[in-house]
Every structure is written in structure tokens, then in C-alpha cells.
DOFI-630301 format. One record per residue (C-alpha): x, y negated, z. Coordinates in Angstrom, 1 decimal. Layout:
<sites>
        u        v        w
        X        Y        Z
...
</sites>
This chain:
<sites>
        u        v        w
     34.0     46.6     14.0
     35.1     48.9     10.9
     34.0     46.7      8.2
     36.4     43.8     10.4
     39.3     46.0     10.6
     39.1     46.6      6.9
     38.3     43.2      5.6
     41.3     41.3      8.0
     44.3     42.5      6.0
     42.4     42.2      2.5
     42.1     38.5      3.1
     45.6     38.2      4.8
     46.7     39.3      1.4
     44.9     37.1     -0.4
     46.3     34.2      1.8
     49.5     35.4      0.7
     49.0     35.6     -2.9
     47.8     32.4     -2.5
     50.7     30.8     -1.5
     53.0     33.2     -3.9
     50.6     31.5     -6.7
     51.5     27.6     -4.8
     54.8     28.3     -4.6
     55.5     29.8     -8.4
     53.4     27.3     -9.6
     55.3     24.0     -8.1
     58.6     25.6     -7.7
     58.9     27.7    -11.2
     59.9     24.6    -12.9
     62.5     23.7    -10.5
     63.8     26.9    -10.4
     64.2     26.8    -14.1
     66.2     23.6    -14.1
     68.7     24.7    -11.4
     69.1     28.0    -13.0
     69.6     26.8    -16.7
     71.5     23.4    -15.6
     74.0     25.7    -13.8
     74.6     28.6    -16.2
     74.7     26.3    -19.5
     78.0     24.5    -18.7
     76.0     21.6    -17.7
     73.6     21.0    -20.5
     71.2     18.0    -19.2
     69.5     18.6    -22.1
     68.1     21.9    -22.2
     67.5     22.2    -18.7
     65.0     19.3    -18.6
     62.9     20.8    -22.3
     63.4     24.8    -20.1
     62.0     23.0    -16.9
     58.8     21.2    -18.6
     58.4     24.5    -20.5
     58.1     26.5    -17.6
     55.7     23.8    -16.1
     53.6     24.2    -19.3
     53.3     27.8    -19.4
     51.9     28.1    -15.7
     49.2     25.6    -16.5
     48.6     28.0    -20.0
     48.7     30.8    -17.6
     46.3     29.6    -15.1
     43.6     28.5    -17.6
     43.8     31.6    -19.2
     43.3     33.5    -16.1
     40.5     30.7    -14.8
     42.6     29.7    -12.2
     42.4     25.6    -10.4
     45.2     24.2    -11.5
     45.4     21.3     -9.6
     48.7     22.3     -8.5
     50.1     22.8    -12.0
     48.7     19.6    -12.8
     50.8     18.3    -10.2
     54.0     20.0    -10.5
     54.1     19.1    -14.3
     53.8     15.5    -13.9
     56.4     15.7    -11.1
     58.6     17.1    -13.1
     57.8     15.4    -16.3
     58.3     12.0    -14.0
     61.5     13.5    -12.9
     62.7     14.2    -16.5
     61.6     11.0    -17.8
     64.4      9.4    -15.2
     67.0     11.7    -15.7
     66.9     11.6    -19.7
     66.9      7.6    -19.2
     69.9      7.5    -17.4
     71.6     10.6    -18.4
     72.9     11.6    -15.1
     71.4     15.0    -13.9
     70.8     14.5    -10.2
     68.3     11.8    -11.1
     65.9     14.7    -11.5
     65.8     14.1     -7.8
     65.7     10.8     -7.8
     61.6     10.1     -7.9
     61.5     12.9     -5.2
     64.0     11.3     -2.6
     62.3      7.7     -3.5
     58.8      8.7     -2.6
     59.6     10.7      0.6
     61.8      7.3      1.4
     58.2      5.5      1.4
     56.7      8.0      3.3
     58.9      7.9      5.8
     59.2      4.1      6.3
     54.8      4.2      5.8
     54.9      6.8      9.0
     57.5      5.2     11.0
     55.9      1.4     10.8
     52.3      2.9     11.7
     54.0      4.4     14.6
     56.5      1.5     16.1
     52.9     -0.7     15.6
     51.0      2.1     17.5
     48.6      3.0     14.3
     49.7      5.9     13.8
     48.8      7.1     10.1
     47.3     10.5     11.0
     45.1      8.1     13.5
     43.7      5.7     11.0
     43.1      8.8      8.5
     41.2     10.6     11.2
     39.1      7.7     11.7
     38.2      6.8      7.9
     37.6     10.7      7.4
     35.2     11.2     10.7
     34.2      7.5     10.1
     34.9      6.4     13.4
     37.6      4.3     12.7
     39.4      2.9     15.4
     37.4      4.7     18.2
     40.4      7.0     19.0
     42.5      4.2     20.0
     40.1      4.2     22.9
     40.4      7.9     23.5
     43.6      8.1     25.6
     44.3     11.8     25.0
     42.6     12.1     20.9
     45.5      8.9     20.8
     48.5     10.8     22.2
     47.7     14.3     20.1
     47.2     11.6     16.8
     50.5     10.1     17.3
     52.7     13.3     17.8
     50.9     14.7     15.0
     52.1     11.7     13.1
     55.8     12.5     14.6
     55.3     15.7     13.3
     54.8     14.6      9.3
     57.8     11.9      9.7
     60.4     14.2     10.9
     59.1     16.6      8.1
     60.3     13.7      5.2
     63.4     12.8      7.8
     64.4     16.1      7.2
     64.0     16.0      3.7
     66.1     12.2      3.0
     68.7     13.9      5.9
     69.5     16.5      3.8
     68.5     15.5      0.2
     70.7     12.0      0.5
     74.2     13.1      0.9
     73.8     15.9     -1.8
     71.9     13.3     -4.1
     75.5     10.7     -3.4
     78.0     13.7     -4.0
     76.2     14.6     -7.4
     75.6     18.0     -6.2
     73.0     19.3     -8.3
     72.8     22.8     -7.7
     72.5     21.9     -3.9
     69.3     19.8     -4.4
     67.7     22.2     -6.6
     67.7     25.3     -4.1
     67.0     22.3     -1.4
     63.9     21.1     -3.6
     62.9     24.4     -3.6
     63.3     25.1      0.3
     62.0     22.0      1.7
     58.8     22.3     -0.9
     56.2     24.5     -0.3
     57.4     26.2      2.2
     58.3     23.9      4.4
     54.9     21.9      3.7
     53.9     25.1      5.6
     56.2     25.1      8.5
     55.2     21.5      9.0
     51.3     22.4      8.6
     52.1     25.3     11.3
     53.9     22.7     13.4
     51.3     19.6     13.4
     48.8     22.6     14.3
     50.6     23.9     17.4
     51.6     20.3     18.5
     47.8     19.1     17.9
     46.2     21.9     19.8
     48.7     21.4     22.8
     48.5     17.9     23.1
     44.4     18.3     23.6
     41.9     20.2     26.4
     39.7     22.7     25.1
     36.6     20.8     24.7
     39.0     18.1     23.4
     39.9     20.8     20.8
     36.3     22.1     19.8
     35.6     18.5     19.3
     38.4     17.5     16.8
     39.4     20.8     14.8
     36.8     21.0     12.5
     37.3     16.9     11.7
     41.2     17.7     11.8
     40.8     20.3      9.4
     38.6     18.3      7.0
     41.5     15.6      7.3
     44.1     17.8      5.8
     41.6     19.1      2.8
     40.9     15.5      2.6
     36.8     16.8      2.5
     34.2     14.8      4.4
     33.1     16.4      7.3
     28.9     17.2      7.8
     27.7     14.4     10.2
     27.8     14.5     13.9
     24.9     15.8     15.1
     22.5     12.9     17.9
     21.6     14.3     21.4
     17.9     14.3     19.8
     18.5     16.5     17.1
     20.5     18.9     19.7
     17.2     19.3     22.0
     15.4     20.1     19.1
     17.9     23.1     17.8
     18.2     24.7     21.7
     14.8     25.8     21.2
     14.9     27.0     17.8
     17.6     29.1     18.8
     16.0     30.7     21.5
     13.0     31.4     20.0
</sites>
């Protein structure tokens, strides 16, 4: 019971860190831009060479200290994508531009799965668990699928509902502190939220069943294969023995 007490917080903290490292590592850049765009009377320029920088010297940071950097990887081409625009049409809320366009797919890929009744999350949990279309047939794995699904549209509704009008008004400083906001952090808030609605929406052996698939889904790992009736009799009395 000791050695649990001590251990919990130690790798509370290092959840933490973790998403202190996520968030620096995709939002640094962003907060560079904003920053320098504002106090530099405007320079387009300089913000967008300050912004990549920053991108760059995260990913020099993270090999040096052996780190993934899958997120770095990531973040710089975002931002090198968003650059690209910006320096093409000289107008600095384009930064935002590729952002608002691909959560404007997202949001019309979500919403037509759902008016056709496939929802996305569905026909991922069936490619992931390889079961395909079997939880069409499951009335109550359907219903959890679908608000789950809800859950992931509003998330990007949010985003266009708020990134849109300051994107039209040219307000640049706006979108930058809302890129920040509704990155990371509200990924979370939306991982926290598909997990509450998921496990309410589902019994408890409903649950047992589909978390560990559920969680695989969002990793985007392949979970270990089910496990036949026959090969259950066979475990019961190895574990007794």
C-alpha cells in the first residue's frame, strides 16, 4: 500500500510534464508568432522566420535530449504549411488559414457520417477491432459510437464558431491566443469529454468489453486478438492451479 501511495503522484507528475512537453512543443511556435507579429508593428515577415525558428529549436532540443518528436515533427510542418500560405499571399491571418480549412473538412467528414448513421468513430472502431460493421447490430455499442462521434464534431464546431469571425475581421492577435486555447488543451477537454459520454452511454460489462478496443482506437494501436471460448476453458484452469 506504501510503495502505491508513493508511486501515484510520481506518475501524476509525469503525466503532467507530459502534456507541459505537448503543449510547448505544438504551441511554442504559435506563441512566437502572436507575440512577435504584435510587438513588431506588424512585421509579417519576421514573425513567420521567429515562428519556424522556434519550431526548429524544439525539434534540436528534443533530439538532443532523446526525446520522440513526433509532435515536433508535426507542429513544424503545421506551421511551415501555415507560413508557406501567409508569405504567398502576404496577408497575416492566413497563418490560420490551413488550420480553419482542415477543421472545416473535419467537421463536414463527422457531420455526413452522422446524418447517414456511420458514424466515424463507428467505422474506426470497427477497422481497429476488425469487426467492421458488427456494431451497427449492437444497439447500445451504436448509440455510445454515435455520441462519441457528436462529441469530436462539436469539438471542430467550436473551433470554425470561433476561429471564422476573427479569421473575417483580420484579427490576428485573437486567433493566435485562440490557436493556442483550442489546441492542446482543448484536444484534452474533448478526450475527457468523449470519455465521460462513452462510459455513460454503455453498461458495465458493455464497458469492460469496449475500453481496452476504445483506447487502442485513440492511440491508433491494434488491439491483441479476442480471445475464443476454447482458449478461455483452457486459461480457468491454469489460473487456478
Amino acid at each position: 500500500m506504501a510503495d502505491t501511495d508513493v508511486k501515484a503522484p510520481k506518475s501524476t507528475t509525469k503525466q503532467v510534464l507530459g502534456w507541459v512537453g505537448m503543449l510547448v512543443d505544438i504551441g511554442l511556435p504559435w506563441i512566437a508568432f502572436t507575440v512577435v507579429y504584435a510587438f513588431s508593428d506588424h512585421d509579417l515577415k519576421l514573425a513567420l522566420i521567429v515562428a519556424i525558428s522556434a519550431a526548429a529549436v524544439v525539434g534540436v532540443i528534443r533530439l538532443i535530449q532523446r526525446k520522440p518528436i513526433a509532435n515536433v515533427i508535426g507542429g513544424f510542418i503545421g506551421v511551415g504549411i501555415s507560413a508557406f500560405t501567409a508569405s504567398r499571399t502576404g496577408q497575416a491571418e492566413d497563418v490560420f488559414l490551413p488550420g480553419i480549412l482542415l477543421n472545416s473538412g473535419f467537421f463536414l467528414l463527422y457531420a455526413i457520417t452522422l446524418i447517414t448513421r456511420y458514424p466515424l468513430f463507428g467505422l474506426l472502431y470497427g477497422a481497429i477491432t476488425q469487426t467492421w460493421l458488427a456494431w451497427r447490430k449492437d444497439a447500445e455499442l451504436n448509440r455510445a459510437l454515435t455520441r462519441v462521434t457528436m462529441v469530436f464534431t462539436a469539438q471542430v464546431g467550436i473551433r470554425l464558431a470561433v476561429m471564422v469571425p476573427l479569421y473575417l475581421t483580420d484579427n490576428v492577435s485573437a486567433l493566435g491566443v485562440a490557436k493556442i486555447a483550442l489546441g492542446l488543451p482543448f484536444y484534452a477537454l474533448t478526450l475527457w469529454a468523449a470519455y465521460a459520454v462513452l462510459r455513460g452511454s454503455m453498461s458495465e460489462d458493455k464497458w469492460e468489453e469496449v475500453k481496452e478496443n476504445f483506447t487502442h482506437l485513440l492511440k491508433g494501436t491494434q488491439p491483441p486478438p479476442p480471445v475464443s471460448a476454447e482458449e478461455k476453458k483452457t486459461e480457468e484452469p491454469a489460473r487456478e492451479s
